[in-house]
C-alpha positions in Angstrom: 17.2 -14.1 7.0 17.5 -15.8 3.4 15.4 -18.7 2.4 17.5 -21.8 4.2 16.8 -20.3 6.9 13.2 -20.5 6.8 13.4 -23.7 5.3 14.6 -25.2 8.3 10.8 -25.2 9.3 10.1 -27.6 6.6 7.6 -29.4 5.6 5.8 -26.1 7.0 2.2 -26.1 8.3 2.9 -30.1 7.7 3.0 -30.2 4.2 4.3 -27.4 2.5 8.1 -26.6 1.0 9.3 -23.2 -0.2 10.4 -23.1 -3.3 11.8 -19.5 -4.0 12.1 -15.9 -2.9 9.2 -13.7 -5.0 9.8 -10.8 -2.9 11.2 -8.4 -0.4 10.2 -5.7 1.9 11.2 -3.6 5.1 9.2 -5.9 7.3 9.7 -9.6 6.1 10.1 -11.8 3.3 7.7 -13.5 0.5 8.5 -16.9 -0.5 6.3 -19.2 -3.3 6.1 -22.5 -1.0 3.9 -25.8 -3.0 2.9 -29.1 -1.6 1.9 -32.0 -4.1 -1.2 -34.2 -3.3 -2.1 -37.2 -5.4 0.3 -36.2 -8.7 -1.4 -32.3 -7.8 0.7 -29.2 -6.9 -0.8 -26.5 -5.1 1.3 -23.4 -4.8 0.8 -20.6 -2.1 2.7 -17.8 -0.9 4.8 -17.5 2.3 5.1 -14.4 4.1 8.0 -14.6 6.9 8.9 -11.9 9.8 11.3 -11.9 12.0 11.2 -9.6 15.4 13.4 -8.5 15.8 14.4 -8.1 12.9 17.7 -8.0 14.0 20.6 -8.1 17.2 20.6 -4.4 16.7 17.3 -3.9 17.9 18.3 -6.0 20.9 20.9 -3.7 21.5 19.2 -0.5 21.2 16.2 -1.9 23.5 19.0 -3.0 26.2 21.1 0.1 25.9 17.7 2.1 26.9 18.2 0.6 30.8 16.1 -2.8 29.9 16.8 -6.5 30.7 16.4 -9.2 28.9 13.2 -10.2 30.5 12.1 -7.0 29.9 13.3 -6.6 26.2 11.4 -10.4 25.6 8.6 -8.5 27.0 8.5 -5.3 24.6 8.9 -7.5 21.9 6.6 -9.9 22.8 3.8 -7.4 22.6 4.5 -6.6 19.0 4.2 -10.7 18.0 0.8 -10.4 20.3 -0.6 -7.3 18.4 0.3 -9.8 15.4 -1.6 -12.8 16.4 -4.7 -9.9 17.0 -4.2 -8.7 13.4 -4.6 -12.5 12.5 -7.6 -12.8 14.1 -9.0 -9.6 12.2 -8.3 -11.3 8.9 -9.8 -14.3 10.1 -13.2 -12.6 9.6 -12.5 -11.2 6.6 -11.4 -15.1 4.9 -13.6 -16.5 2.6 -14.5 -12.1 0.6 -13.7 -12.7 -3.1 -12.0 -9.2 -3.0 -9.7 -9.8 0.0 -6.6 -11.4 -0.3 -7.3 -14.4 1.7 -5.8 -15.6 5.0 -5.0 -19.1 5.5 -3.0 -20.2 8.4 -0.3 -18.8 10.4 2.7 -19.6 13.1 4.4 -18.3 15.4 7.7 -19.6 16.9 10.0 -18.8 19.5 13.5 -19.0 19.1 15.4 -21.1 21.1 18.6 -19.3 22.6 17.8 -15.5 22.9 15.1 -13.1 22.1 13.2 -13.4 18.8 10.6 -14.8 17.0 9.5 -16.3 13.6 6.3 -15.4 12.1 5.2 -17.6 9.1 2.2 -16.6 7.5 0.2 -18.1 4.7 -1.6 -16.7 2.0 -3.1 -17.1 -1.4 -0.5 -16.5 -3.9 -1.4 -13.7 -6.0 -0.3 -11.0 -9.1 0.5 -7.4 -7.7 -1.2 -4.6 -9.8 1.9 -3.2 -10.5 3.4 -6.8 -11.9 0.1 -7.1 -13.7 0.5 -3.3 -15.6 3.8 -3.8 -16.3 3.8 -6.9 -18.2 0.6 -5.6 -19.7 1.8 -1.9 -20.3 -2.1 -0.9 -20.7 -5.2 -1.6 -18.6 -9.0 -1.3 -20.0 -11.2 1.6 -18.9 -13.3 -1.1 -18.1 -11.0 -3.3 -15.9 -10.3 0.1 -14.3 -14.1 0.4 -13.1 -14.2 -2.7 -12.2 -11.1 -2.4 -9.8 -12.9 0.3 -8.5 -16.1 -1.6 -8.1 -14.3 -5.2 -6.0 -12.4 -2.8 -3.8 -15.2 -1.1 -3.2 -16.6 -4.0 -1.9 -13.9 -5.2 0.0 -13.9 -1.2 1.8 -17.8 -2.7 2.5 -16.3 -5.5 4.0 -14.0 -3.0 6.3 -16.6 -0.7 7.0 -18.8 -4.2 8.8 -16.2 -4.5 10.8 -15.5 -1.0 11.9 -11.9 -1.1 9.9 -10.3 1.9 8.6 -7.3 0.2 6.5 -5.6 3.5 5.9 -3.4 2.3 3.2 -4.9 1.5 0.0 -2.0 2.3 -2.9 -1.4 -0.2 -5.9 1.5 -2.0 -3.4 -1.5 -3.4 -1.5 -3.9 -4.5 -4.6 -3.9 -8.0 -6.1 -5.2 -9.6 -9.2 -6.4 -13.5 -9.3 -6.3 -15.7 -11.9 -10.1 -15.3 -12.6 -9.7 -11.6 -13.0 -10.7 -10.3 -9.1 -9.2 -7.4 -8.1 -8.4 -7.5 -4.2 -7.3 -5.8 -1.4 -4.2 -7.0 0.9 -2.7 -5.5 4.2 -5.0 -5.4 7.0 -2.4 -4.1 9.7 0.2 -6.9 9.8 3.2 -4.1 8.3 1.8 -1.3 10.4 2.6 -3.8 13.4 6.1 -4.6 12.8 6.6 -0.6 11.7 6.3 0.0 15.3 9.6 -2.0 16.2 13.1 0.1 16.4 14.0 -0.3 13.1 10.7 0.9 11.6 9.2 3.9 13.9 9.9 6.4 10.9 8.1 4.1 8.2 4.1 4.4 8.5 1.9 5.9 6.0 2.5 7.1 2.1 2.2 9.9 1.2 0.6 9.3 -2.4 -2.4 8.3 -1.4 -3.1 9.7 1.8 -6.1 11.9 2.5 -5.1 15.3 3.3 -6.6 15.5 7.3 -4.8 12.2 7.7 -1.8 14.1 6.2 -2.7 17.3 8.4 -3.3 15.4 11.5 -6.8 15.9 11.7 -9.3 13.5 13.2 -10.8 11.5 10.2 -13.1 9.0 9.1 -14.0 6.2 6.9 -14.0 8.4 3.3 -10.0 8.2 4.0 -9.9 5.2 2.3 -12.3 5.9 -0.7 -10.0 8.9 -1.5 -7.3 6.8 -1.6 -9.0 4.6 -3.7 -9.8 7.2 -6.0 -6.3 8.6 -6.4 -5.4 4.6 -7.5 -8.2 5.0 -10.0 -6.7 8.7 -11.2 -3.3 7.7 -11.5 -4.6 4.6 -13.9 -6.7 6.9 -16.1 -3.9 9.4 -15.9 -1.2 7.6 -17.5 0.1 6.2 -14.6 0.9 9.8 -13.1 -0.7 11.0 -10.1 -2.2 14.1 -9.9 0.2 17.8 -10.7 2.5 15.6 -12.2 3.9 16.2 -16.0 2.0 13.8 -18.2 4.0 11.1 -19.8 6.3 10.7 -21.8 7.8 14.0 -19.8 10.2 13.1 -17.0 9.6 13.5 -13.4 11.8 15.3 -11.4 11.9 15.8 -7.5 10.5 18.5 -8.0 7.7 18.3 -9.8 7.0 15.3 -7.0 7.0 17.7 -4.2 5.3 20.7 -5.5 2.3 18.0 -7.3 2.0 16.5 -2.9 2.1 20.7 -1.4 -0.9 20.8 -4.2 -2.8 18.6 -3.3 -2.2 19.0 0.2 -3.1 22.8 -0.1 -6.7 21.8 -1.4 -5.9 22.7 -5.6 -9.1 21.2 -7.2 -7.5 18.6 -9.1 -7.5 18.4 -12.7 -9.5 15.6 -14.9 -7.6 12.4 -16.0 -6.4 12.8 -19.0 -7.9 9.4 -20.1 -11.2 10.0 -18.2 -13.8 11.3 -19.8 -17.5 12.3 -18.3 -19.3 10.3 -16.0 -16.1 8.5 -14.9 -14.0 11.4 -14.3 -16.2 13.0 -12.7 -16.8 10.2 -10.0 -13.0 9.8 -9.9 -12.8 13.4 -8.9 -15.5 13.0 -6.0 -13.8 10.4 -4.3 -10.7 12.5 -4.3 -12.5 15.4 -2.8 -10.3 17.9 -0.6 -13.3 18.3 1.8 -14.2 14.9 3.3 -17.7 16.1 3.3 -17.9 16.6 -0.4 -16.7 12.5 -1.1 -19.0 9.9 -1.4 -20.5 9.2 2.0 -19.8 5.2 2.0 -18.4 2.7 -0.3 -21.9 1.3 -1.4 -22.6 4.8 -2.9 -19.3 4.5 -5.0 -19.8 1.7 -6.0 -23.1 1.5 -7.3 -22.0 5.1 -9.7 -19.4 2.5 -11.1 -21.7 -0.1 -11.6 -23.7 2.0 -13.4 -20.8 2.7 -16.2 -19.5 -0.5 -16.4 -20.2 -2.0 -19.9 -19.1 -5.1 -21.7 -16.7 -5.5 -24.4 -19.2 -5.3 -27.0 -20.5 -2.2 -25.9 -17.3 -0.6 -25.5 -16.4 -0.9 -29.0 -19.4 1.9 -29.6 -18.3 3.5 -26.3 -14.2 3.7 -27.1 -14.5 3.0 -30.8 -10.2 3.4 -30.9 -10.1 1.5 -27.8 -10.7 1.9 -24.0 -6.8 0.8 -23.0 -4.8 3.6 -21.5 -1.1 3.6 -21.8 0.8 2.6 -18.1 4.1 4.5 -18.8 6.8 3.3 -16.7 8.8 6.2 -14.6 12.2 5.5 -13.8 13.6 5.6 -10.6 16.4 8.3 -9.2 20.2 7.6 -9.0 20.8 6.5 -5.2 23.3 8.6 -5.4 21.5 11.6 -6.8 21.4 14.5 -4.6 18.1 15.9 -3.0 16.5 19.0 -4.2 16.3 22.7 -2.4 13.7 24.1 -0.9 13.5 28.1 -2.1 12.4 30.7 -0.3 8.4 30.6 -2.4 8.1 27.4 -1.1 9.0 25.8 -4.6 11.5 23.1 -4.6 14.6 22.9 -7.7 16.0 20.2 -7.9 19.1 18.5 -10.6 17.1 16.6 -13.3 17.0 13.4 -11.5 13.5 11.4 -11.8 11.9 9.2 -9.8 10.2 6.1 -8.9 6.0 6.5 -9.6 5.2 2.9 -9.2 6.5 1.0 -6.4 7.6 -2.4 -6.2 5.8 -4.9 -4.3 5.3 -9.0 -3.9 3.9 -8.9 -0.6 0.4 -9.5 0.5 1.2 -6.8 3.1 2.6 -4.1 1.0 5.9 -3.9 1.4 7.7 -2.1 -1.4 10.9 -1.2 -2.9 10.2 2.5 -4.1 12.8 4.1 -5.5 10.9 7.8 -4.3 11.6 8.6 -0.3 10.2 11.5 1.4 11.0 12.3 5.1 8.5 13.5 7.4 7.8 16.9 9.3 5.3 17.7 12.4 2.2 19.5 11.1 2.6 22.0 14.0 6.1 22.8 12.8 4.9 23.2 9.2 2.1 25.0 7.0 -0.1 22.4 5.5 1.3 22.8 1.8 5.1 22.7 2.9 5.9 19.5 1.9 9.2 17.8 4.2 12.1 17.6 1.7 13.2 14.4 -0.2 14.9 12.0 1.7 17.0 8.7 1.1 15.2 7.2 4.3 11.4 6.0 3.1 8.6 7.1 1.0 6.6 6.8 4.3 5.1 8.9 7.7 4.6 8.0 11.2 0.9 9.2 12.3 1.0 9.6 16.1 -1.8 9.6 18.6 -4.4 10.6 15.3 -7.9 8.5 16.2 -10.3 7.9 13.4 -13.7 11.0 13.8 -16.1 8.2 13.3 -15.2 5.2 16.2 -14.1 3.0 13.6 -10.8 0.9 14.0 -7.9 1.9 12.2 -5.6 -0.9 11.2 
């Protein structure tokens, strides 16, 4: 659906008109919509899904045996479990470290099966936008992304939420300098239609017993959190990779993931020095047990190493900014490596994507790195499922959370 189409629902929520497209994902559309109040203009951002997303998941539904009332049905129950999720971040409105929801709507469509979802939110810089027009970031800003999504993961853990997918895609920067955290189940909603049952999870940042199929807990997320803050003070390269300005090759991608996987201590940032590295490297501990036990506890060791930038002239005295090379993304039609016989992968030179894409407040991206996914009871936990033009992403199912809290 382009952006006429959506603008057919204009002036939307009453007042507002979209303006342009900011963004694209798998599961909807990100628009910059503005409405103008006594000579002001206030400018928000539109996210817009479809379900289906298209006739062919009609088609596929029906040629299962189903009617149409029953296919309204099944897909009905996915724009319910939406309205839920909006209810969920309903409570969490009004956090300075949560991207902030505003209003939503749901309509039906007239002739057929489908629904539009339009969803407002506050229109926001993606980390990844922010790095790459800066090509640095500060030690300090780095703690102190650390320390707001820390809180917002305090925010989670009131409610009994395990967010699961923490990754740069999902973190947000405002004008005033707060870092905050977006997707709170909306894209793992729609991921459970027909056209997305292979795309939940990434692999990058995901704990290894989430990986492994294991029942987990709430440190899932801080580990994820910590691997953000590794691949910041690593050059923008995640752990086992080559450090920049050295290429990245598939294989170097898979045998970094059947590392970590495989429980390799992992190595210090290479821009991390001492107290930080070393708090880094406890939130991305192999062993849940050995993490921190909550996000307060992280977040107070950060707070306790955050300086100003007076003091971190004496601290860094040639400068606390570390350099956010920028990986290039493989050839579409570059061919996948081969698995060998050690469990090493070759590959042909290409490189790929290390930084996804994203404009959405729900993290869809447009990663130029896919990975396809294997049963852990068809695999060792370090074989790693081979490169695949299909999605950098997993589908987790029937895995419940160790702790009773809710996993969104």
């Amino acid at each position: 659906m382009d952006i006429n189409y959506y603008k057919q629902y204009e002036p939307i929520f009453g007042a507002w008109h979209i303006t342009r497209l900011i963004g694209e994902g798998s599961f909807g559309k990100v628009f910059e919509m503005e409405r103008e109040d006594f000579g002001v203009t206030y400018k928000a951002a539109l996210k817009a899904i479809t379900i289906p997303a298209s006739q062919s998941e009609v088609r596929s539904v029906m040629s299962e045996g189903m009617d149409e009332g029953s296919v309204r049905t099944y897909f009905g129950g996915f724009v319910k479990k939406l309205v839920q999720e909006f209810a969920l971040m309903s409570k969490l409105k009004g956090n300075s470290n949560v991207v902030s929801y505003e209003n939503h709507q749901v309509i039906e469509h007239k002739d057929g099966v489908g629904w539009d979802i339009l969803i407002q939110m506050e229109l926001l810089t993606p980390l990844d936008e922010y790095i790459r027009q800066k090509k640095m970031i500060s030690r300090q800003e780095i703690i102190q992304l650390g320390i707001d999504l820390c809180k917002a993961l305090e925010l989670c853990q009131k409610h009994n939420i395990i967010h699961r997918d923490i990754k740069p895609e999902n973190i947000f920067i405002s004008e005033n300098g707060d870092f905050k955290l977006g997707d709170f189940g909306v894209a793992r909603t729609v991921e459970k239609t027909v056209s997305g049952l292979s795309k939940q999870g990434s692999y990058p940042y995901m704990a290894p017993e989430v990986y492994k199929g294991e029942a987990y807990g709430s440190t899932v997320d801080l580990y994820s959190l910590g691997l953000v803050l590794y691949r910041l003070l690593n050059g923008n390269r995640l752990p086992f990779l080559p450090l920049a300005p050295a290429p990245i090759t598939y294989a170097d991608r898979e045998n970094a993931l059947a590392k970590r996987f495989g429980g390799t201590p992992l190595p210090m940032p290479s821009h991390a020095e001492g107290r930080l590295g070393e708090i880094v490297l406890k939130a991305c501990a192999f062993e849940p047990k050995d993490r921190y036990s909550s996000p307060v506890q992280m977040r107070q060791e950060l707070e306790a190493i955050l300086y100003n930038k007076a003091e971190g002239q004496y601290i860094y005295p040639d400068g606390d900014e570390v350099p956010q090379n920028s990986v290039h993304s493989a050839n579409p039609g570059d061919e996948p490596p081969i698995r060998q016989e050690d469990g090493t992968v070759s590959d042909f030179g290409g490189t790929v994507s290390g930084f996804g894409k994203t404009v959405s407040d729900f993290g869809d991206t447009a990663s130029g790195f896919d990975i396809g996914a294997e049963k852990e009871s068809e695999k060792k936990a370090s074989a790693i499922p081979l490169w695949e033009p299909t999605g950098f992403q997993l589908v987790i199912e029937g895995v419940l959370p160790a702790d009773g809290q809710r996993a969104v």
